[in-house]
PDB file of N, CA, C and O in Angstrom:
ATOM      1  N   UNK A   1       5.822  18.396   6.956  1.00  0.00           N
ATOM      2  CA  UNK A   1       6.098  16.981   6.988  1.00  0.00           C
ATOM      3  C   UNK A   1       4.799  16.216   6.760  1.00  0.00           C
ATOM      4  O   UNK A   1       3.888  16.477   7.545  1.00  0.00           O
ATOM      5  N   UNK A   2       4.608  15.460   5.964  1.00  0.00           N
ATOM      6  CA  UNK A   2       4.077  14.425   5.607  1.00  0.00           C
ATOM      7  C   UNK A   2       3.473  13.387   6.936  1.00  0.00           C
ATOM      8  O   UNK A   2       4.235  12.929   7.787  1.00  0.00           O
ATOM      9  N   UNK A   3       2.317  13.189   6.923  1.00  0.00           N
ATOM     10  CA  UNK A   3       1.852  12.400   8.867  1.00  0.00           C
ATOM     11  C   UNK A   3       0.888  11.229   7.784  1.00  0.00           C
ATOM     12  O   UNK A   3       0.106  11.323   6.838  1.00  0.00           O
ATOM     13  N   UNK A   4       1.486  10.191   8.571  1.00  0.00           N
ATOM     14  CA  UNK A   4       0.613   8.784   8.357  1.00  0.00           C
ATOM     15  C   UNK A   4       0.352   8.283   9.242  1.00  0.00           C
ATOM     16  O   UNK A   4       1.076   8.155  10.229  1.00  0.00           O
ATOM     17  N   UNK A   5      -1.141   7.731   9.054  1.00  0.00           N
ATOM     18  CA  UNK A   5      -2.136   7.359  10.164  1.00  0.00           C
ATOM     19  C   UNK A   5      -1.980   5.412  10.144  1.00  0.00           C
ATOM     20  O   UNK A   5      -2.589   4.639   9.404  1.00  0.00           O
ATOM     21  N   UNK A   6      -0.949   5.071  11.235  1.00  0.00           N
ATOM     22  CA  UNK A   6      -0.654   3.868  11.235  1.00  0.00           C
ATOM     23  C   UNK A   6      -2.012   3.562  11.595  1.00  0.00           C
ATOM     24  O   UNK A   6      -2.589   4.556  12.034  1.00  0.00           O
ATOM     25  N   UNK A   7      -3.054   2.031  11.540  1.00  0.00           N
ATOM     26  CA  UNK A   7      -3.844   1.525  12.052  1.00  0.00           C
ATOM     27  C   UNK A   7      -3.584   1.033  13.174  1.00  0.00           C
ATOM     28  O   UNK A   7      -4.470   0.571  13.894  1.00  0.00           O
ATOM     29  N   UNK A   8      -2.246   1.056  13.523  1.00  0.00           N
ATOM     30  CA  UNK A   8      -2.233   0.537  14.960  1.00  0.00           C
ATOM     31  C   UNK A   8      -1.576   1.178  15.959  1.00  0.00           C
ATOM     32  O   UNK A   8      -1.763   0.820  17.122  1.00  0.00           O
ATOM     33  N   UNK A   9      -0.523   2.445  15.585  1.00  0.00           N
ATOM     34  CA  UNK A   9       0.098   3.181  16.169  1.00  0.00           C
ATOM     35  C   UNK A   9      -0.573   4.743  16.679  1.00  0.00           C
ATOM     36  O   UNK A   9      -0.393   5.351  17.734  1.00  0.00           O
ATOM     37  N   UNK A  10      -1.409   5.102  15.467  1.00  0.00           N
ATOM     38  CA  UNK A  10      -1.728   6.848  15.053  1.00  0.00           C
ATOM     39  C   UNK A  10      -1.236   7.063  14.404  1.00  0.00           C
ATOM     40  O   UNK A  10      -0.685   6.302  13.608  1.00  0.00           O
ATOM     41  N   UNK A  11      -1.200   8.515  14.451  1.00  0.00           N
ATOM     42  CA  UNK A  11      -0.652   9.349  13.562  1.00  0.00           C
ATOM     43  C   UNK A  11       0.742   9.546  13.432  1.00  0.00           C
ATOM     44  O   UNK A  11       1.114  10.053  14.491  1.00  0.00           O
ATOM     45  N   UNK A  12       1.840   9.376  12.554  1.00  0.00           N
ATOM     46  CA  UNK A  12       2.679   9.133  12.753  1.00  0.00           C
ATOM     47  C   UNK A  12       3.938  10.160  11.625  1.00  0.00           C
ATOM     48  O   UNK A  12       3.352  10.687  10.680  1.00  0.00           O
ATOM     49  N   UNK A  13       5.172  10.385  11.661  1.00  0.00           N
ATOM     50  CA  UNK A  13       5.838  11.125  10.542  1.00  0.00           C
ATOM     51  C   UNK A  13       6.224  10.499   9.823  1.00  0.00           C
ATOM     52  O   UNK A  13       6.870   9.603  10.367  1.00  0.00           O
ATOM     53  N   UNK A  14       6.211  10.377   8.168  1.00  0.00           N
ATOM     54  CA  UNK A  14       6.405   9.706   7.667  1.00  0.00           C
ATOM     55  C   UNK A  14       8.006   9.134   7.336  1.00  0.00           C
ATOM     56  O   UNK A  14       8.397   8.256   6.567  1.00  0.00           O
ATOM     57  N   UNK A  15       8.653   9.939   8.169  1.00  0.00           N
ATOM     58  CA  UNK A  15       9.878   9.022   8.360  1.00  0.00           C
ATOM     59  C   UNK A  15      10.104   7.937   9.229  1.00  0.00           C
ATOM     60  O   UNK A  15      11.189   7.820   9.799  1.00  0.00           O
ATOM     61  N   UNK A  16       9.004   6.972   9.417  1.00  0.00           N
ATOM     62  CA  UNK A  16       8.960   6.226  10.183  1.00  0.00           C
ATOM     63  C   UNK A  16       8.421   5.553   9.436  1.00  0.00           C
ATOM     64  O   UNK A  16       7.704   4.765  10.053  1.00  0.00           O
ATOM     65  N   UNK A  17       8.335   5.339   7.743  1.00  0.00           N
ATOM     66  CA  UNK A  17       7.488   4.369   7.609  1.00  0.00           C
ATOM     67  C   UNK A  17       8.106   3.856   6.158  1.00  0.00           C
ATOM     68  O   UNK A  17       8.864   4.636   5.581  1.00  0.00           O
ATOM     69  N   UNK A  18       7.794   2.494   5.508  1.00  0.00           N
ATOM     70  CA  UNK A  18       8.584   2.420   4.523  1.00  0.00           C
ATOM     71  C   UNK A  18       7.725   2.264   3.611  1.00  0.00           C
ATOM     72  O   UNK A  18       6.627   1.934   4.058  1.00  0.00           O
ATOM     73  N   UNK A  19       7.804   2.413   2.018  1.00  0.00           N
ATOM     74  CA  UNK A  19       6.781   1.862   1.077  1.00  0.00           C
ATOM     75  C   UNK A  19       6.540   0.666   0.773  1.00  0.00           C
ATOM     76  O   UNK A  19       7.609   0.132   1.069  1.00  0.00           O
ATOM     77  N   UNK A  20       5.772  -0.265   0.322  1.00  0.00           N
ATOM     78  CA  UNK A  20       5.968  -1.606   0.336  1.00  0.00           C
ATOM     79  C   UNK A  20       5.587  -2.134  -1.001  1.00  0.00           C
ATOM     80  O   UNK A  20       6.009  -3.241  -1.337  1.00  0.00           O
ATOM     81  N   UNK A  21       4.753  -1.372  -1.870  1.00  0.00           N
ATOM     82  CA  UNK A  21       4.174  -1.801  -2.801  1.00  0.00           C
ATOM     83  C   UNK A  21       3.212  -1.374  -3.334  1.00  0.00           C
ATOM     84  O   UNK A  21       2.799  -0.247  -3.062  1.00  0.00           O
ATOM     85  N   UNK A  22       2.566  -2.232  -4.300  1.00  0.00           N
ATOM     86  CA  UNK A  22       1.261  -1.689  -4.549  1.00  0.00           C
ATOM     87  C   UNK A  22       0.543  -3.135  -3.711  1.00  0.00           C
ATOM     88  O   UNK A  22       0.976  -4.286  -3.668  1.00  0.00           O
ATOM     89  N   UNK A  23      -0.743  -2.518  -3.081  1.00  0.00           N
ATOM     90  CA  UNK A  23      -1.721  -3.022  -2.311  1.00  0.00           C
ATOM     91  C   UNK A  23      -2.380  -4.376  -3.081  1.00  0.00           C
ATOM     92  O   UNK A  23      -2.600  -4.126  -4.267  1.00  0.00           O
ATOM     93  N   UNK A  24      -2.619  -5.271  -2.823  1.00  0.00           N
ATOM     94  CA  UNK A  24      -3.582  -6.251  -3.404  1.00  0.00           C
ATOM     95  C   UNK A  24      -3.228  -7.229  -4.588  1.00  0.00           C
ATOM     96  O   UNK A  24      -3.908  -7.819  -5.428  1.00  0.00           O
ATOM     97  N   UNK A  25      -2.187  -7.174  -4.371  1.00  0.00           N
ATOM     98  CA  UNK A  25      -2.041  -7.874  -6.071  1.00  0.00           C
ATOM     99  C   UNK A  25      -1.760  -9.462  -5.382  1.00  0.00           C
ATOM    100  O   UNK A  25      -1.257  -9.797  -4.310  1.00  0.00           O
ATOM    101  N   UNK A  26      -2.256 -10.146  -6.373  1.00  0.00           N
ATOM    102  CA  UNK A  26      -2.381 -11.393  -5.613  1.00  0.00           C
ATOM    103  C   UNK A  26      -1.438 -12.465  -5.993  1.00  0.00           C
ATOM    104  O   UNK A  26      -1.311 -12.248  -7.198  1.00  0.00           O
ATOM    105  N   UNK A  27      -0.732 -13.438  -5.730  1.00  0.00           N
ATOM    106  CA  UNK A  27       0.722 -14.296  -5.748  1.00  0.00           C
ATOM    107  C   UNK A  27       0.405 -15.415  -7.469  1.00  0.00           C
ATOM    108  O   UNK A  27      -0.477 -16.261  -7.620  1.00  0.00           O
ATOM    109  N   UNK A  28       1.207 -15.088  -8.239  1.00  0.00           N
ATOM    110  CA  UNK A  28       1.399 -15.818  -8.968  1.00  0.00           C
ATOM    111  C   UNK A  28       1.342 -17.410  -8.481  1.00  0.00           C
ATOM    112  O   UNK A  28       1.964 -17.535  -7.426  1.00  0.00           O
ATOM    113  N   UNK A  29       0.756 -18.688  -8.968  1.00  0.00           N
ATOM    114  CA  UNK A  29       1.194 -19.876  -8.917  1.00  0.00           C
ATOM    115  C   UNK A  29       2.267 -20.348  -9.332  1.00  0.00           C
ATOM    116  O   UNK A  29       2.836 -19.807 -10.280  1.00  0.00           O
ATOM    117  N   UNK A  30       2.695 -21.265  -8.829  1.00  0.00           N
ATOM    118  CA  UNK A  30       4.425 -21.766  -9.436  1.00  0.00           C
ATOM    119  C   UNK A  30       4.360 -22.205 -10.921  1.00  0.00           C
ATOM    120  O   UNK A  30       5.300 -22.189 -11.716  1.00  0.00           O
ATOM    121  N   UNK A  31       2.819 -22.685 -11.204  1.00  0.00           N
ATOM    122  CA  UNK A  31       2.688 -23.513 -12.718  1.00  0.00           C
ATOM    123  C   UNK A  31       2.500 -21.933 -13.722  1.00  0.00           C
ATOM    124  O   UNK A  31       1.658 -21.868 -14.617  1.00  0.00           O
ATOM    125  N   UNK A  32       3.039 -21.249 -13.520  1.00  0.00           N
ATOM    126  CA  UNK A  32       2.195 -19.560 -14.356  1.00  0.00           C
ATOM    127  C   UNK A  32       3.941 -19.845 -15.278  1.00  0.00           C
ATOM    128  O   UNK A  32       5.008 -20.262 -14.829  1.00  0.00           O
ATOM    129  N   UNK A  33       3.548 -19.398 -16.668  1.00  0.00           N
ATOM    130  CA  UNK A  33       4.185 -19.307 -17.460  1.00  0.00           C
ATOM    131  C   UNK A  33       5.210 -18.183 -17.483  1.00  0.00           C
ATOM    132  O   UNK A  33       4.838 -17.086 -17.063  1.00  0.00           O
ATOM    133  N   UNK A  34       6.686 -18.353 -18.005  1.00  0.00           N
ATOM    134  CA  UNK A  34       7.300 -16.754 -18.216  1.00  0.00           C
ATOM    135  C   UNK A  34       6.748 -15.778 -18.550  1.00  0.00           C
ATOM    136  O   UNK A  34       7.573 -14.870 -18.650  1.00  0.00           O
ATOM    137  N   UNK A  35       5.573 -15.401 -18.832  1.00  0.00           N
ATOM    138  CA  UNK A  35       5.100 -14.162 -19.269  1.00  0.00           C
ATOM    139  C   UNK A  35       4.159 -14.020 -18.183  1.00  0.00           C
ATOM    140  O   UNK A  35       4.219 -13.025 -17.460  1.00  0.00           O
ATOM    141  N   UNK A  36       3.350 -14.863 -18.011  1.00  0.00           N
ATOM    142  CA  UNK A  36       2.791 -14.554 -16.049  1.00  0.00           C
ATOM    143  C   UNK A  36       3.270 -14.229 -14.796  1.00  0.00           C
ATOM    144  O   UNK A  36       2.528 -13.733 -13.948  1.00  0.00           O
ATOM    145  N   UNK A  37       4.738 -14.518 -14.545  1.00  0.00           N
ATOM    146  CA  UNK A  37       5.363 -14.565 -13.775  1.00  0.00           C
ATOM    147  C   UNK A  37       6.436 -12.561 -14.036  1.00  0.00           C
ATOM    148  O   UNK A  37       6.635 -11.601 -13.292  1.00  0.00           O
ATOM    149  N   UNK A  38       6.799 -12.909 -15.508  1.00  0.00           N
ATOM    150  CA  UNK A  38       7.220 -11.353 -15.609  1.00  0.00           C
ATOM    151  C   UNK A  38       5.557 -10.116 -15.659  1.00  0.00           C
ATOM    152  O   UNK A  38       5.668  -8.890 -15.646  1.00  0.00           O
ATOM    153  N   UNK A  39       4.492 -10.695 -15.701  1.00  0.00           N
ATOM    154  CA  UNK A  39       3.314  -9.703 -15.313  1.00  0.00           C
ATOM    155  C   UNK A  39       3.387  -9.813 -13.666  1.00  0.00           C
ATOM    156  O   UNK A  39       3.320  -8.752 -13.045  1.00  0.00           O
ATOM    157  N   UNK A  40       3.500 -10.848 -13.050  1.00  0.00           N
ATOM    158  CA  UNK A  40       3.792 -10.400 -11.576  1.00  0.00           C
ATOM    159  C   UNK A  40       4.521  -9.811 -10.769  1.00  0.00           C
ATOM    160  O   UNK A  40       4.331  -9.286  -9.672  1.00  0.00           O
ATOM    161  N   UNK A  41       5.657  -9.995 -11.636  1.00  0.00           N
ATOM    162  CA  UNK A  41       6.774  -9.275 -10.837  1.00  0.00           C
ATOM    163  C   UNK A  41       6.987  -7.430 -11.263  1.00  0.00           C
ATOM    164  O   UNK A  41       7.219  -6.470 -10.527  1.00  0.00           O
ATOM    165  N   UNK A  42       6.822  -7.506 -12.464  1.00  0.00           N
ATOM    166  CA  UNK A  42       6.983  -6.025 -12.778  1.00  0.00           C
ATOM    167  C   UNK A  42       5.663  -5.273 -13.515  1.00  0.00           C
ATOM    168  O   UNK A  42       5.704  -4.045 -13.576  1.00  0.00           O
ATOM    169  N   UNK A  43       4.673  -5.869 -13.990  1.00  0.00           N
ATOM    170  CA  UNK A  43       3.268  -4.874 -14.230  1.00  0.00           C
ATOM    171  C   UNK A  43       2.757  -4.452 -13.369  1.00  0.00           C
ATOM    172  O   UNK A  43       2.038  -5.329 -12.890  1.00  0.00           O
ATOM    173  N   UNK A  44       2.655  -3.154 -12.592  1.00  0.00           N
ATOM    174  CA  UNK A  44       2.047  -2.485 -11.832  1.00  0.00           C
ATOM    175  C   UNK A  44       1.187  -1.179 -12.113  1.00  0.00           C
ATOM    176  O   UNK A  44       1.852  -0.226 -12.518  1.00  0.00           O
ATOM    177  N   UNK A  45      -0.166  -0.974 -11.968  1.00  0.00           N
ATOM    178  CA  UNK A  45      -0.982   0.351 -12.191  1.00  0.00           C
ATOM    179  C   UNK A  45      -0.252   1.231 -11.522  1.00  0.00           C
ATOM    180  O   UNK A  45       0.356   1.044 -10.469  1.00  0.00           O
ATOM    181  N   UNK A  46      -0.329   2.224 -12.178  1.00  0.00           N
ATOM    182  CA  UNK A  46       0.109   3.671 -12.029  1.00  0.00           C
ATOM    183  C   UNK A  46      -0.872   4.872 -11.748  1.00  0.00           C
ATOM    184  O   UNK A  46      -0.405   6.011 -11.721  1.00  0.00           O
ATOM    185  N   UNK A  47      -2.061   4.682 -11.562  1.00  0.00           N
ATOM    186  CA  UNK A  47      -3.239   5.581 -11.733  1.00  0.00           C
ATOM    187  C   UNK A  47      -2.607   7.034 -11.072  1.00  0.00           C
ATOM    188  O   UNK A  47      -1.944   7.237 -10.055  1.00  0.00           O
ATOM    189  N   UNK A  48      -3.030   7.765 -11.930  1.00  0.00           N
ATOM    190  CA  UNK A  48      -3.242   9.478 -11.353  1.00  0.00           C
ATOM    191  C   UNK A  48      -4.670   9.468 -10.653  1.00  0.00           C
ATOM    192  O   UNK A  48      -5.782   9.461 -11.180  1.00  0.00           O
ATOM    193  N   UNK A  49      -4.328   9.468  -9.373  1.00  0.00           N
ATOM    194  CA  UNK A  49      -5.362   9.657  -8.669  1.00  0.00           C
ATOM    195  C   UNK A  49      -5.525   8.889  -7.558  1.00  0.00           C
ATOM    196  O   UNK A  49      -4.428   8.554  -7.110  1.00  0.00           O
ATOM    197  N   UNK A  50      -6.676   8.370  -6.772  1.00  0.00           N
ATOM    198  CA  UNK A  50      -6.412   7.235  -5.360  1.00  0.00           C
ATOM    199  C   UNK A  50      -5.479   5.958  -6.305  1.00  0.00           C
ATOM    200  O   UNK A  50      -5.396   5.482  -7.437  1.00  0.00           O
ATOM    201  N   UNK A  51      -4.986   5.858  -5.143  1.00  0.00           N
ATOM    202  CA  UNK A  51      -3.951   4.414  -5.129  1.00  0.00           C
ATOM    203  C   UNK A  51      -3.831   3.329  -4.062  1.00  0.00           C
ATOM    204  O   UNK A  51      -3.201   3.527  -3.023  1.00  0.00           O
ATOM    205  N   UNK A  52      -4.318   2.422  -4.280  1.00  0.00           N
ATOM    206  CA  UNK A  52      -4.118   1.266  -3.320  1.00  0.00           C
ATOM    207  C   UNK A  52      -2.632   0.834  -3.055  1.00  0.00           C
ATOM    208  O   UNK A  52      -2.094   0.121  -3.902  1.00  0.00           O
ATOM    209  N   UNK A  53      -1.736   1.321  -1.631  1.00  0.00           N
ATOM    210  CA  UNK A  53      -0.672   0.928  -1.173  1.00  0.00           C
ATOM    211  C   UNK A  53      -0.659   0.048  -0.619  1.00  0.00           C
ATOM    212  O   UNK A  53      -1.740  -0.522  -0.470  1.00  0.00           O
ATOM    213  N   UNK A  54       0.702  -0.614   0.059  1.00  0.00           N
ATOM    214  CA  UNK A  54       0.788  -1.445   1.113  1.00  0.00           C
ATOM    215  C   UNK A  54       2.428  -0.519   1.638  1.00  0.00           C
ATOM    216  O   UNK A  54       3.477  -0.345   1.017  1.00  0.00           O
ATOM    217  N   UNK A  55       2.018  -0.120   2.948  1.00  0.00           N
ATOM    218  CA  UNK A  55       3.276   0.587   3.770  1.00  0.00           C
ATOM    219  C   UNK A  55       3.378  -0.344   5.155  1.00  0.00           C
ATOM    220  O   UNK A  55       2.442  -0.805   5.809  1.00  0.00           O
ATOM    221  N   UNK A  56       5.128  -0.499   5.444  1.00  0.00           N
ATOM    222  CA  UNK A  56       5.197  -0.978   6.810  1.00  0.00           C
ATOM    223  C   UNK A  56       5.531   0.216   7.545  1.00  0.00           C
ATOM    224  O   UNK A  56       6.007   1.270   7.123  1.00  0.00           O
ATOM    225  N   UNK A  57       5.104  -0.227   9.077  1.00  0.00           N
ATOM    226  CA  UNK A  57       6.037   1.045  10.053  1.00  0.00           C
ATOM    227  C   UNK A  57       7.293   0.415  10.614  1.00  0.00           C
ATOM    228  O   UNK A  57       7.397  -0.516  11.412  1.00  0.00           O
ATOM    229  N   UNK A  58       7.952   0.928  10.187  1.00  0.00           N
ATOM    230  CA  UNK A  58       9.435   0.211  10.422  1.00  0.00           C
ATOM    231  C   UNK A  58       9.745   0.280  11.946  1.00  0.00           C
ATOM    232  O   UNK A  58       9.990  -0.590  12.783  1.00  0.00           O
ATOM    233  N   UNK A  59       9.614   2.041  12.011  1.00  0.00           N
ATOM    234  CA  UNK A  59      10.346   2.471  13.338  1.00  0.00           C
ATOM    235  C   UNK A  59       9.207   2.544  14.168  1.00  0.00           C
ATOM    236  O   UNK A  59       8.952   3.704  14.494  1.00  0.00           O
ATOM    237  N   UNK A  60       8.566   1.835  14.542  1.00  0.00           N
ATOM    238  CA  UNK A  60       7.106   1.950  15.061  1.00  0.00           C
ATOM    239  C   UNK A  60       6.763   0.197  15.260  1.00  0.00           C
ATOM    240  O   UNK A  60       7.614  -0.692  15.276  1.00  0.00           O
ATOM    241  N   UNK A  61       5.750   0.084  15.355  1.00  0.00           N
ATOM    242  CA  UNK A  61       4.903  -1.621  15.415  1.00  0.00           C
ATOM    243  C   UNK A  61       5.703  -2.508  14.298  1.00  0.00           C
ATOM    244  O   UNK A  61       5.552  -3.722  14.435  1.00  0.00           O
ATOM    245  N   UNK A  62       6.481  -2.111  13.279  1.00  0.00           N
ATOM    246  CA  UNK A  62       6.677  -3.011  12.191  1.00  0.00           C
ATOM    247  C   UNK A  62       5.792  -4.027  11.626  1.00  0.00           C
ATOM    248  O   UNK A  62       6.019  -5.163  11.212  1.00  0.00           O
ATOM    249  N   UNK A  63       4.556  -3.220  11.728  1.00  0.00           N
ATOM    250  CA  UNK A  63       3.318  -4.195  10.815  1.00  0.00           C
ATOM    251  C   UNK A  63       3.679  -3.134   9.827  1.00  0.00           C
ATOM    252  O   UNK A  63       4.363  -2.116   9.720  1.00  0.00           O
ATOM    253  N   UNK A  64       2.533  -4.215   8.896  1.00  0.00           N
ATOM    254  CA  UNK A  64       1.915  -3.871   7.320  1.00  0.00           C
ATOM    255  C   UNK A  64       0.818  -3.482   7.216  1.00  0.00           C
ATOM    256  O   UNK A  64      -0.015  -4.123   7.856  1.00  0.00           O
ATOM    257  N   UNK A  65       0.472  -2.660   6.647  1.00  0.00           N
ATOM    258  CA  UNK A  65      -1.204  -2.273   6.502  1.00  0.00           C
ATOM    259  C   UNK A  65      -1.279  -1.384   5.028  1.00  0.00           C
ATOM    260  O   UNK A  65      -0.299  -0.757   4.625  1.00  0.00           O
ATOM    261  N   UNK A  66      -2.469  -1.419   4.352  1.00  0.00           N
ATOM    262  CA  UNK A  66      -2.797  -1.050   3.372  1.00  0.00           C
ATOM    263  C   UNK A  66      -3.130   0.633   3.370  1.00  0.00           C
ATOM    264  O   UNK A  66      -3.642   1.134   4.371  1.00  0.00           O
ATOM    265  N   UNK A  67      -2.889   1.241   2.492  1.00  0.00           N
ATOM    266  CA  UNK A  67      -3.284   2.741   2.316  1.00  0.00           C
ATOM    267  C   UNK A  67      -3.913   3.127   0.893  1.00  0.00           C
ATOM    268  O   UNK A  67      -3.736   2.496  -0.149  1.00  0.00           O
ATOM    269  N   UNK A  68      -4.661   4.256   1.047  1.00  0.00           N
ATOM    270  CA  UNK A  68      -5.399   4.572  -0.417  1.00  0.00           C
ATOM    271  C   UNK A  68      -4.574   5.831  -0.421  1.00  0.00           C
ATOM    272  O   UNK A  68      -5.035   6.523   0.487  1.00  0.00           O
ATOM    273  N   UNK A  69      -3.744   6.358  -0.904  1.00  0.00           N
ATOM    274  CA  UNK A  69      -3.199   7.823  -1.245  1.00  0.00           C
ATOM    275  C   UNK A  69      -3.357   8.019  -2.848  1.00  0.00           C
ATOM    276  O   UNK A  69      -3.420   7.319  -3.859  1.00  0.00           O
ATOM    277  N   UNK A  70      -3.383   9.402  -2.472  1.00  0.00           N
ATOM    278  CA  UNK A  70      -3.960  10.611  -3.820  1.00  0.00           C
ATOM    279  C   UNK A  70      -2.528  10.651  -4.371  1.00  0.00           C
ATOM    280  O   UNK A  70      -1.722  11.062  -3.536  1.00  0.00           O
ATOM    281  N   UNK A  71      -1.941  10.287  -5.713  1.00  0.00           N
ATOM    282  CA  UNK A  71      -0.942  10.725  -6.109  1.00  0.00           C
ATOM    283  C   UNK A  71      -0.956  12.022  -6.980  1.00  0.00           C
ATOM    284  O   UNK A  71       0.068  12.338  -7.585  1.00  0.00           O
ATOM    285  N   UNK A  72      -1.912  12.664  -7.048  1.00  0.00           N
ATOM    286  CA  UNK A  72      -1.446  13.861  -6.952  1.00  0.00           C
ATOM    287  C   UNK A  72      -1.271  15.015  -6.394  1.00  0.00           C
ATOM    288  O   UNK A  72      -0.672  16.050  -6.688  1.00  0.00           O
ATOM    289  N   UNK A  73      -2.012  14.580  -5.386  1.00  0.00           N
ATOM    290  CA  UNK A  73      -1.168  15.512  -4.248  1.00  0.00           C
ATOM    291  C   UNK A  73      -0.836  15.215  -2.810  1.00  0.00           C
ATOM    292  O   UNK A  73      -0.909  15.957  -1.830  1.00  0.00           O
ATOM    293  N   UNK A  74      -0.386  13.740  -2.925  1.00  0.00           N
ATOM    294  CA  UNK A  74       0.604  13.164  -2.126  1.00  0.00           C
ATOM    295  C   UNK A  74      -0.255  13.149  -0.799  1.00  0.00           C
ATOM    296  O   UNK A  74       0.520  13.118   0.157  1.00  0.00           O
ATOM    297  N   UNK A  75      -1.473  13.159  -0.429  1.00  0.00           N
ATOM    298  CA  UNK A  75      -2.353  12.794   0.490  1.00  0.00           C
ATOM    299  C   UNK A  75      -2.959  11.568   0.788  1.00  0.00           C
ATOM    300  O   UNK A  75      -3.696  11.014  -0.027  1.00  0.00           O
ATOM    301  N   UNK A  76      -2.627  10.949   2.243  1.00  0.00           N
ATOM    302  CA  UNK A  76      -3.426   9.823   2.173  1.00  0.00           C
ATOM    303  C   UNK A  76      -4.716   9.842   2.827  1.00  0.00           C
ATOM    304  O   UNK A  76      -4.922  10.343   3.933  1.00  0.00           O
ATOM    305  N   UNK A  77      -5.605   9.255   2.072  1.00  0.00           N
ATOM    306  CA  UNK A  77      -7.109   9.210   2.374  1.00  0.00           C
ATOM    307  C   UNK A  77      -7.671   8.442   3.218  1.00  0.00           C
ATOM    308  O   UNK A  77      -8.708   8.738   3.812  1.00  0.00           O
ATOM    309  N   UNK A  78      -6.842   7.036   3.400  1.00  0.00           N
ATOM    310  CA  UNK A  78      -7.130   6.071   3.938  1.00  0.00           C
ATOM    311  C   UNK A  78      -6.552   5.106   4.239  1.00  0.00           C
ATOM    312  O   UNK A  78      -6.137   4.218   3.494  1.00  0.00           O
ATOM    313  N   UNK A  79      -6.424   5.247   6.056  1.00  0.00           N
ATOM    314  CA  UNK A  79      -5.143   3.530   5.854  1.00  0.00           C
ATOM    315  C   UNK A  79      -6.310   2.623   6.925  1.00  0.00           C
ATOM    316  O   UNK A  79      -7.035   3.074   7.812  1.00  0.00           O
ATOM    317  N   UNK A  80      -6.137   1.150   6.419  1.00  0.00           N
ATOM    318  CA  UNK A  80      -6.490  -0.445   7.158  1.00  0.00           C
ATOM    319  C   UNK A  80      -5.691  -1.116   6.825  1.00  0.00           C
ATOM    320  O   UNK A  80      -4.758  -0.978   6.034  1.00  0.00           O
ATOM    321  N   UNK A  81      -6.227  -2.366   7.786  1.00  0.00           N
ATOM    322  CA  UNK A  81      -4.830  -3.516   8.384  1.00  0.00           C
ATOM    323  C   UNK A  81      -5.744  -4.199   6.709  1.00  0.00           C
ATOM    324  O   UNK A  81      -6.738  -4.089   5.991  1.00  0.00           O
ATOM    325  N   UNK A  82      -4.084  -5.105   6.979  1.00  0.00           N
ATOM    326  CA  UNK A  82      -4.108  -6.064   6.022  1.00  0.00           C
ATOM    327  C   UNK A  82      -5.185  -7.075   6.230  1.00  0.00           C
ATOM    328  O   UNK A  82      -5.341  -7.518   7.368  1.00  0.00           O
ATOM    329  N   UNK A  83      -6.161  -7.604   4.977  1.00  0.00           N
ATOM    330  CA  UNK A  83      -7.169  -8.395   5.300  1.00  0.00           C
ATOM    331  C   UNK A  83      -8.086  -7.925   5.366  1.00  0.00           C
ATOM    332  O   UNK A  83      -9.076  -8.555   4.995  1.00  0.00           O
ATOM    333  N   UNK A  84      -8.262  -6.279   5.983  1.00  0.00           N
ATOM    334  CA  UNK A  84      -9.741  -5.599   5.901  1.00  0.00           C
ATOM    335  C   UNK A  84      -9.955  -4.862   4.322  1.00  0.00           C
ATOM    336  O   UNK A  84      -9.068  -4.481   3.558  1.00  0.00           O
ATOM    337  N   UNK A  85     -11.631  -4.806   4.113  1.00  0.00           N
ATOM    338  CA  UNK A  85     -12.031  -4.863   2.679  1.00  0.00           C
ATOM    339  C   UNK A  85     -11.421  -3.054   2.761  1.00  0.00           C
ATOM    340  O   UNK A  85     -11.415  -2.235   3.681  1.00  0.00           O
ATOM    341  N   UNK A  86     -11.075  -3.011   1.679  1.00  0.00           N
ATOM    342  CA  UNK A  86     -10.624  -1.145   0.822  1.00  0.00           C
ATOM    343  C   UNK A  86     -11.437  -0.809   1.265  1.00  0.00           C
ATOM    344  O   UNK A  86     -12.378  -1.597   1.163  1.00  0.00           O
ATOM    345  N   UNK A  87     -11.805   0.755   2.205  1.00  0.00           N
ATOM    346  CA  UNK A  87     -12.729   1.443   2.692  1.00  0.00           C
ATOM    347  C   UNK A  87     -12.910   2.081   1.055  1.00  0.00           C
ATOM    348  O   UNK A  87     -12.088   2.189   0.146  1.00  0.00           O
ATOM    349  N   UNK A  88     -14.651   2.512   1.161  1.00  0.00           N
ATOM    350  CA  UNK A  88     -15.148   3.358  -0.030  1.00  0.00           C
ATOM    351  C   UNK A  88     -15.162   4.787   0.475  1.00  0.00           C
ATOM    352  O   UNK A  88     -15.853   5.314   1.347  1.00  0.00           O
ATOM    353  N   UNK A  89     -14.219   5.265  -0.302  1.00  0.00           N
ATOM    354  CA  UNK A  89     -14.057   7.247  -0.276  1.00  0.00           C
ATOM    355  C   UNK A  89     -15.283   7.980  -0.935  1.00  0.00           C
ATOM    356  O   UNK A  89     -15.781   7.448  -1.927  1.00  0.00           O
ATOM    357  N   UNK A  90     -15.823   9.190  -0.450  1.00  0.00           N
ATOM    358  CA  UNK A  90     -16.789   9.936  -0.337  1.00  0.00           C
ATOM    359  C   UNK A  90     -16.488  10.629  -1.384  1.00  0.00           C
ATOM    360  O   UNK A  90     -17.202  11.571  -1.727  1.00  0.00           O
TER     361      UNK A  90
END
C-alpha cells in the first residue's frame, strides 16, 4: 500500500486521501480571453519525473497541501502545506 505523509496528520494510507490537481497553477483573471481561459482550465504539464501536486486528506484533517511525487515510480518525495515555498530535492 501506498503511505502519504500528510503535513499535518503523518503518515497516512493512501486511501485516505484524494488527488486534487496539479500544484501551483495560478487563477486566470475574468478579463483573459477564450483561449486563456481554455489554457487554464485544461493545459496541464505532464512531466516524467518529480511532479508538483496538490492532494486533500479527505478521511483525515480535510486540508490541502502540496506534494512533489516521482511519476515513475509512483513515490512521493515531498509533501508541504499550501503557501510554503516547493522544498529543493537532493
Amino acid at each position: 500500500m501506498l503511505l502519504i505523509d500528510c503535513p499535518f496528520c503523518g503518515e497516512r494510507p493512501e486511501l485516505e486521501f484524494s488527488y486534487g490537481g496539479e500544484a501551483h497553477i495560478a487563477r486566470t483573471p475574468d478579463t483573459a480571453s477564450d483561449d486563456g481561459w481554455t489554457a487554464f482550465l485544461y493545459d496541464r504539464t505532464n512531466p516524467k519525473g518529480i511532479h508538483a501536486e496538490r492532494w486533500r486528506h479527505v478521511h483525515g484533517c480535510g486540508r490541502f497541501f502540496n506534494a512533489l511525487r516521482d511519476t515513475v515510480s509512483d513515490k512521493f518525495r515531498a509533501t508541504y502545506r499550501i503557501g510554503e515555498a516547493r522544498p529543493e530535492l537532493e
